[in-house]
C-alpha positions as CSV (number, residue, x, y, z in Angstrom):
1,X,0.0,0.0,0.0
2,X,1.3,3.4,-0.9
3,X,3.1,5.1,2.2
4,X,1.6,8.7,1.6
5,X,-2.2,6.9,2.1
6,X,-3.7,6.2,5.5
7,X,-5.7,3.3,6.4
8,X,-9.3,2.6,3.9
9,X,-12.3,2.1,6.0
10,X,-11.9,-1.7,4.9
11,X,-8.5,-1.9,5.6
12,X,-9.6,-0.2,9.0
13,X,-11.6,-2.7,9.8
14,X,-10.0,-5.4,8.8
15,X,-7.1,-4.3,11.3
16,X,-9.8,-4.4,14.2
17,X,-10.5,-7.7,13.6
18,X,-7.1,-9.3,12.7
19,X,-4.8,-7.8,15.1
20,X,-6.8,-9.1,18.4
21,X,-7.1,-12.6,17.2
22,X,-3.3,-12.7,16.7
23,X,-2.3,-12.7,20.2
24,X,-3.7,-13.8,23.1
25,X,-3.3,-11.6,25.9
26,X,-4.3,-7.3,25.9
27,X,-1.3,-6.5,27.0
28,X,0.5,-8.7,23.5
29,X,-1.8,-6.1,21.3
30,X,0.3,-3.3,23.3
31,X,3.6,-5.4,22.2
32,X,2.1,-6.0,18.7
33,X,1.9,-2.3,18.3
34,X,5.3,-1.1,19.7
35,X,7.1,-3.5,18.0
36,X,5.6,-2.2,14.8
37,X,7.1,1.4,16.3
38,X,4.0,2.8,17.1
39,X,3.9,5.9,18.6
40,X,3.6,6.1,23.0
41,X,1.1,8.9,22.9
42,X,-0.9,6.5,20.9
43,X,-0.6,4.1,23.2
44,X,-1.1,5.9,26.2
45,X,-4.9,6.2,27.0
46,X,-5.9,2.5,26.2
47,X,-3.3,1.4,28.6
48,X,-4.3,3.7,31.3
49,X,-7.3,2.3,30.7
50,X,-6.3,-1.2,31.3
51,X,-4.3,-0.7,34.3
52,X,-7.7,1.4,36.0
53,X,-9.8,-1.0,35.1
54,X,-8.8,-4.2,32.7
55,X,-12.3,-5.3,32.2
56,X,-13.8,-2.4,30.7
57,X,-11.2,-2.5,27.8
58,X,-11.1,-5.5,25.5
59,X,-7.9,-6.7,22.8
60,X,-10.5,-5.2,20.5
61,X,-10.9,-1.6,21.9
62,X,-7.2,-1.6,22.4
63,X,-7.0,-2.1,18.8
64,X,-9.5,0.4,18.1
65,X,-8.4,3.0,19.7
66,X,-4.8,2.8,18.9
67,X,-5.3,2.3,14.9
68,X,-7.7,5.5,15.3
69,X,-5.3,7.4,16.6
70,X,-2.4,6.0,14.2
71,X,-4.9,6.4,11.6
72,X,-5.0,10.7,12.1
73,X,-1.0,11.1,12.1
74,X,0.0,12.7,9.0
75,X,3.6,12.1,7.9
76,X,4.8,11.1,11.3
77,X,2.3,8.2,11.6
78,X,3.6,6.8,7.8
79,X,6.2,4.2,9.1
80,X,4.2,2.7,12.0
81,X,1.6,2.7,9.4
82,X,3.2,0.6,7.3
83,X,4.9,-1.9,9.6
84,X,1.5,-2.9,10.8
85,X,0.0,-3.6,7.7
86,X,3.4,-5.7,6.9
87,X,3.7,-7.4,10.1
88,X,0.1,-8.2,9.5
89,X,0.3,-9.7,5.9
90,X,3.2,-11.8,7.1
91,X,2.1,-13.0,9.9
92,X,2.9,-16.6,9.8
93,X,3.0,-18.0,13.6
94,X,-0.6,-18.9,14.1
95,X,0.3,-21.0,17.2
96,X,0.6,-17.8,19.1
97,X,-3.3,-17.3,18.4
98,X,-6.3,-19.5,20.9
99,X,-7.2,-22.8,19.5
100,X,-10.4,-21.3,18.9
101,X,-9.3,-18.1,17.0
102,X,-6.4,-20.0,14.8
103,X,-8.5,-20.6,11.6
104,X,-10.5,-16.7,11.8
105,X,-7.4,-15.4,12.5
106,X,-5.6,-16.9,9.0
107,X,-8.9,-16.1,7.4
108,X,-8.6,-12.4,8.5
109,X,-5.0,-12.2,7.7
110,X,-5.9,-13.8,4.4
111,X,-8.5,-10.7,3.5
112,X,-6.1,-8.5,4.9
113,X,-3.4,-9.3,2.3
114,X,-6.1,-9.5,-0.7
115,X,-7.1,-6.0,0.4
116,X,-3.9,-4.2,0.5
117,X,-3.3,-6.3,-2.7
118,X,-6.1,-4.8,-4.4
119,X,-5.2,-1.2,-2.7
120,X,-1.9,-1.7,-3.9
121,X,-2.9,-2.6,-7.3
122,X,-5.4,0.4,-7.7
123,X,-2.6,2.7,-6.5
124,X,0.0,1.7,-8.9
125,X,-2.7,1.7,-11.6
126,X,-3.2,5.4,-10.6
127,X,-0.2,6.5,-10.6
128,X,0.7,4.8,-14.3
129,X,-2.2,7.1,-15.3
130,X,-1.2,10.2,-13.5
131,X,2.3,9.6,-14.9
132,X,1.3,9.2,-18.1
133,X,-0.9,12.2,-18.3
134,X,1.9,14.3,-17.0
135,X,4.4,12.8,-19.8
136,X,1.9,14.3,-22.5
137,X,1.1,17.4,-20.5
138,X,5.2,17.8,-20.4
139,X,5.2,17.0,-24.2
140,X,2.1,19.1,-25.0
141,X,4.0,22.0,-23.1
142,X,7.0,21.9,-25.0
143,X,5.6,21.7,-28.2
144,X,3.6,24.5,-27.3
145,X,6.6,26.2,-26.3
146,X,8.8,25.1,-29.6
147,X,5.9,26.8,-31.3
148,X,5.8,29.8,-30.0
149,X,9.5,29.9,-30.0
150,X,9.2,29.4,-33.5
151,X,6.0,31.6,-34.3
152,X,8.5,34.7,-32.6
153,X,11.7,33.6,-35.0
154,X,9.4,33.7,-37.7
155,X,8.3,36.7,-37.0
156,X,11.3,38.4,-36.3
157,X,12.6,36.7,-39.4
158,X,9.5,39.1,-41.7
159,X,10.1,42.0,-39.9
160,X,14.2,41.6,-41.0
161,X,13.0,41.0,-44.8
162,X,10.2,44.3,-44.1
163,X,13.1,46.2,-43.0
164,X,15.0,45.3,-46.4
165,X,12.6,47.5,-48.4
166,X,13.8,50.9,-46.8
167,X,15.8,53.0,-48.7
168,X,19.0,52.9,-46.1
169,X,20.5,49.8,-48.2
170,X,23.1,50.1,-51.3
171,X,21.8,46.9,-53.6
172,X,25.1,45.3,-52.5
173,X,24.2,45.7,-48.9
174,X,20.6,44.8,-49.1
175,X,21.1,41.7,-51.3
176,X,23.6,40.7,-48.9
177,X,21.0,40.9,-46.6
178,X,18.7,39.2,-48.3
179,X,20.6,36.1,-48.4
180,X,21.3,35.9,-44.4
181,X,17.2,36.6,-43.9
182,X,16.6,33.7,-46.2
183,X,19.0,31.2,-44.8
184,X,17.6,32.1,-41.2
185,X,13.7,31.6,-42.6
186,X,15.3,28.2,-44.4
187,X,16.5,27.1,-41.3
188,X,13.7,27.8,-39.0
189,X,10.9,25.8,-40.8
190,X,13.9,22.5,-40.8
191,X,14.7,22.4,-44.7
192,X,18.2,24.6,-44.7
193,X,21.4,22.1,-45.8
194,X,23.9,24.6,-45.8
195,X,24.4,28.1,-45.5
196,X,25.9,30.7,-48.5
197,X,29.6,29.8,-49.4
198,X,31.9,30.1,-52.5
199,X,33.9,27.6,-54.6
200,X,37.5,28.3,-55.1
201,X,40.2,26.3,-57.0
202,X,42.3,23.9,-55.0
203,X,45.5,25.8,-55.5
204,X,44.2,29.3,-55.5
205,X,41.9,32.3,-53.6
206,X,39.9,32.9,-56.8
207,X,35.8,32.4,-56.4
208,X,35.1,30.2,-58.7
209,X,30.9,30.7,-58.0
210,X,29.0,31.3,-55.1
211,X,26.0,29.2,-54.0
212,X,23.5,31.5,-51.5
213,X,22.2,28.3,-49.8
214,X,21.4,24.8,-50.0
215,X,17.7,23.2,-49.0
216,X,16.7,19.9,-48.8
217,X,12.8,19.7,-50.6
218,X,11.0,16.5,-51.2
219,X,13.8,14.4,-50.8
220,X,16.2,16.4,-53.3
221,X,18.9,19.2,-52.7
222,X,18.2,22.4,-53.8
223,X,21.0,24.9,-55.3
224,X,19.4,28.4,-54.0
225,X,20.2,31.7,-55.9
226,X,19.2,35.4,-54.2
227,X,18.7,38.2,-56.1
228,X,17.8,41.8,-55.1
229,X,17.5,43.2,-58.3
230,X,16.4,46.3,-59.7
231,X,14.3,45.1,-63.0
232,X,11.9,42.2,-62.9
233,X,14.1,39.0,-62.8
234,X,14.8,37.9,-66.8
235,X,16.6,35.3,-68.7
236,X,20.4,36.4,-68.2
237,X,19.7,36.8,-64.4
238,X,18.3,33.3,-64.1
239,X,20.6,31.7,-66.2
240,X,23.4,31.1,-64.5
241,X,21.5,29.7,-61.3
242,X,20.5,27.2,-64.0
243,X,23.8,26.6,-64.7
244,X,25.1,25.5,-61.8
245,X,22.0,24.0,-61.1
246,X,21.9,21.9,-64.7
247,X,26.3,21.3,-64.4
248,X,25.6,19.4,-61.3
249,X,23.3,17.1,-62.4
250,X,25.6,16.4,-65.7
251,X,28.2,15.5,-63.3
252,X,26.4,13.4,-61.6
253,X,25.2,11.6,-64.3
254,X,27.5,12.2,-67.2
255,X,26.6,9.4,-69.4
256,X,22.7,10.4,-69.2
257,X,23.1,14.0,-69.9
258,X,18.8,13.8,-71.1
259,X,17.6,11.1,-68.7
260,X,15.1,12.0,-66.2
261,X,16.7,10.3,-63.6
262,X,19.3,13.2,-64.3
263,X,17.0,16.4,-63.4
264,X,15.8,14.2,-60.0
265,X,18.8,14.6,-58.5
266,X,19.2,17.5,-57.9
267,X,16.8,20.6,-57.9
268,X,17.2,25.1,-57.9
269,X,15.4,27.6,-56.2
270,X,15.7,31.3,-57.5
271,X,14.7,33.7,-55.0
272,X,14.1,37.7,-55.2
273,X,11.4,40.2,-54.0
274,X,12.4,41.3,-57.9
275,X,9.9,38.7,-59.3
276,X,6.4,40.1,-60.4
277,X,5.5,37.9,-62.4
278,X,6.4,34.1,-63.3
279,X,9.0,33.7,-66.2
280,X,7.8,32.4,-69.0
281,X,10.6,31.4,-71.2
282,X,10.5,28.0,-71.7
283,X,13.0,25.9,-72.6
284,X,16.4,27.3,-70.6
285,X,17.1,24.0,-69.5
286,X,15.9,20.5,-69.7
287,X,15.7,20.1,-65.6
288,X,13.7,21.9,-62.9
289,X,13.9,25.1,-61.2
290,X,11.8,27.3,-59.3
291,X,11.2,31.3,-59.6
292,X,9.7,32.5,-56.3
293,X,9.3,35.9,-54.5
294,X,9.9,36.6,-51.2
295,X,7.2,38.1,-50.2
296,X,5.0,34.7,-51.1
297,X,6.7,32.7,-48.3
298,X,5.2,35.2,-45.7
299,X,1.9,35.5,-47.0
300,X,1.3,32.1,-47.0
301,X,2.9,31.3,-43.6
302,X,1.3,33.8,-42.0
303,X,-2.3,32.4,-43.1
304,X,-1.4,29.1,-42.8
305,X,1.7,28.3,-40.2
306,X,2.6,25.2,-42.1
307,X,5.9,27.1,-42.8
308,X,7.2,27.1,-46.4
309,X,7.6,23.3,-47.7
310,X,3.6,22.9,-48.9
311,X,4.3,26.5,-50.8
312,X,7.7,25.9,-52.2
313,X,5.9,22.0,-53.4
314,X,3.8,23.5,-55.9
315,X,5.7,24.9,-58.0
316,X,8.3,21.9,-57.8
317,X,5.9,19.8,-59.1
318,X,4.8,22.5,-61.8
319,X,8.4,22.5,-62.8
320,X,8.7,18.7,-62.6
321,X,5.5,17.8,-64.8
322,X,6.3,20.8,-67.5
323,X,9.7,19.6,-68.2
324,X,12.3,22.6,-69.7
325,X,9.9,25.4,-68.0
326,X,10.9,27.6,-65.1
327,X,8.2,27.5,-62.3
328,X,6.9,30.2,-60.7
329,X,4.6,31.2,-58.6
């Protein structure tokens, strides 16, 4: 039975009745409950009682009385508590019991043990549940937390990419910007690879090209290109982002330079608040890319808050069943 619970009404009873009919003498229920390191103050009144006058006191108001009292103790009644219910449920030397009392008192330490079984039982089951309730209160907590967390570094995220549209930035500066703003929105919503870097030869400090970011999108890698650009984004902008995009695969695949398992590999996304409208040149390469503005991924999160991979998915799969076109949207 659980230490921080005090004795059930059955239990209670049960105790009455037991205890009594394991000894045989009033003054071996006083020994019974010492031994069990029952308090003296407890004990006290019954056995003033039995020294003024033993026949108005039975085993059984001895019993009474002293388990009431035990009963009412808070935490400092806990251990005496529990060492009589254990010196009850293994009580094994009947012989100490009258002839007459032997087979009721097995009996009664039989219900005894099936009670506190059953208490016992009841308890753990109780605290399973309250344990388990608590696990997905934690986890319901912290996801609420990781959401808010994330709702505030979205958040701060658009009011960085607002600020861009000031007039206080060279194109330099603001495109510059641009990319850090992006990378911290790709990484936020889980699909950033890598952050901008440059390619330089082995042997030498010249940059060879310069790749804004990398994201990972329905299972492919994503060459990302940023542009902060005066003009609405056309052909000779876009072309090189699908040149890098388009070498890569052809490395990868060199012997399949027009399969389609060569434009699965590996995917583009062109990126710039430049971008009115989609472009519609077709034909710039026979793989995949995507035209999007930056303003879309902000509008759509904040209606929606299932971050960018459902908005950046449509036009993948606009570029992926219109082969050769750039996607845009």
């Amino acid at each position: 039975m659980a230490d921080h619970f005090h004795y059930p009404h059955d239990v209670f009873d049960l105790l009455i009745e037991t205890i009594p009919r394991l000894v045989k003498y009033k003054k071996d229920v006083f020994l019974f409950f010492e031994g069990a390191g029952v308090d003296e103050a407890d004990l006290r009144d019954a056995r003033a009682t039995l020294a003024k006058a033993p026949q108005s006191i039975s085993k059984f108001d001895i019993a009474r009385d002293v388990l009431t009292r035990l009963n009412r103790r808070q935490d400092s009644g806990l251990a005496a508590r529990r060492e009589v219910i254990k010196r009850v449920t293994q009580f094994e030397s009947f012989e100490t019991c009258w002839d007459n009392e032997r087979l009721k008192a097995k009996g009664l330490v039989a219900s005894v043990r099936e009670a506190v079984n059953a208490k016992d039982t009841f308890t753990r089951m109780k605290n399973e549940r309250d344990s388990e309730r608590e696990q997905v209160q934690a986890r319901h907590r912290d996801e609420q937390l990781q959401a808010t967390r994330k709702r505030n570094e979205i958040d701060d995220i658009k009011t960085r990419l607002f600020g861009l549209f000031s007039q206080g930035y060279n194109p330099q500066e603001r495109g510059k910007l641009l990319e850090n703003v992006l990378n911290d929105l790709f990484r936020a919503y889980g699909i950033q690879v890598r952050e901008n870097f440059v390619r330089k030869p082995l042997d030498g400090a010249t940059v060879l090209e310069q790749i804004d970011g990398v994201i990972e999108l329905a299972g492919k890698i994503h060459l990302v290109e940023m542009k902060w650009l005066k003009d609405p984004v056309g052909v000779a902008d876009f072309g090189p982002h699908l040149v890098r995009v388009m070498g890569r695969a052809d490395a990868l695949h060199p012997s399949t330079p027009n399969s389609p398992t060569r434009a699965s590999v590996l995917g583009g996304l062109y990126s710039s608040p430049s971008t009115d409208s989609p472009i519609t040149q077709a034909g710039l390469a026979s793989g995949e890319s995507m035209c999007e503005g930056s303003g879309h991924y902000f509008s759509l999160s904040d209606r929606c808050r299932w971050g960018l991979k459902k908005p950046l998915k449509r036009p993948l799969r606009a570029a992926t069943l219109q082969p050769g076109a750039v996607a845009g949207t």
